[in-house]
C-alpha positions in Angstrom: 0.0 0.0 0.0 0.9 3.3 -0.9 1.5 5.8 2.1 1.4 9.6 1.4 3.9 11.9 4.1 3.7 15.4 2.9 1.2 17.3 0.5 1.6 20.7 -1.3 -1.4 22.4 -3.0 -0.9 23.7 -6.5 -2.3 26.1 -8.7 -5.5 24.5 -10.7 -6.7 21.7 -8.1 -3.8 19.7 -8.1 -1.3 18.4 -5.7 2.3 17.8 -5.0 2.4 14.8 -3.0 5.0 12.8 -1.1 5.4 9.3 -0.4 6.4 7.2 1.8 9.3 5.6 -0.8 10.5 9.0 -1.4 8.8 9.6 -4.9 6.9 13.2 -5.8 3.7 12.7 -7.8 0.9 15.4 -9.3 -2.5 14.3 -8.8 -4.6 16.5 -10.5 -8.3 16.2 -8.7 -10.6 18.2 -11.0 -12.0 15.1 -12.5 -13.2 14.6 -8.9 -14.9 18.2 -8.3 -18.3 16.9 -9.8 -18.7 13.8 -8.3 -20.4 13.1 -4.9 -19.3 14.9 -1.8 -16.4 16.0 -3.6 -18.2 19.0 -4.9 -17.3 20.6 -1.6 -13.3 20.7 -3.2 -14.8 23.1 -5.5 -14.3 25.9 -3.1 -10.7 26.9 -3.6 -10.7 27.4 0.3 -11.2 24.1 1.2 -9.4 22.6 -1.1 -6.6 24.3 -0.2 -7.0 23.0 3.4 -5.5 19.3 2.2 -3.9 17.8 5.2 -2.0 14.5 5.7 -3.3 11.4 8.1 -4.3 8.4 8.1 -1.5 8.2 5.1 -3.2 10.2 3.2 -4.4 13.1 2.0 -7.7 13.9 3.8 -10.0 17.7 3.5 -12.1 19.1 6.5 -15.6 17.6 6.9 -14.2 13.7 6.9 -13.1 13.7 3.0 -10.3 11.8 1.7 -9.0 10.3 -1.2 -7.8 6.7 -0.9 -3.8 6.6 -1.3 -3.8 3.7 -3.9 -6.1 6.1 -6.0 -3.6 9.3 -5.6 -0.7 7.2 -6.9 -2.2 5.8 -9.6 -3.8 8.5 -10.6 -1.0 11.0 -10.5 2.0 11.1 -12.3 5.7 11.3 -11.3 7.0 15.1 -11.7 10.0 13.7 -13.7 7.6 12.4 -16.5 5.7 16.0 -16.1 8.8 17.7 -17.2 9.4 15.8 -20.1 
């Protein structure tokens, strides 16, 4: 299992995250913002207030994104630069 340890918000609602094997990833959540209680993200202000526990990346009002999801949904920054 995959174990986030640090998160960064970026611009656009996506997100600089941090594993636990050292690796940096973007997960880019605006395919979430329509779906389910994730319409609350749309607010830039709670979006912004992504926190780590539970190993992973979790938003005021109990929502949280499984940490198998972020990795395979985000890609490694090296691969972003290319």
């Amino acid at each position: 299992m995959h174990k986030v340890i640090e998160v960064e918000v970026l611009e656009n609602f996506k997100l600089l995250l941090t594993f636990s094997d050292q690796q940096k990833r973007i997960f880019d959540a605006t395919e979430y913002l329509n779906k389910g209680v994730f319409i609350k993200l749309r607010n830039g202000t709670v979006f912004n207030q992504a926190y780590v526990q539970w190993d992973t990346v979790c938003w005021p009002g109990e929502l949280d994104i499984s940490p198998d999801t972020l990795y395979i949904k985000s890609k490694p920054i090296d691969e972003l630069a290319a």
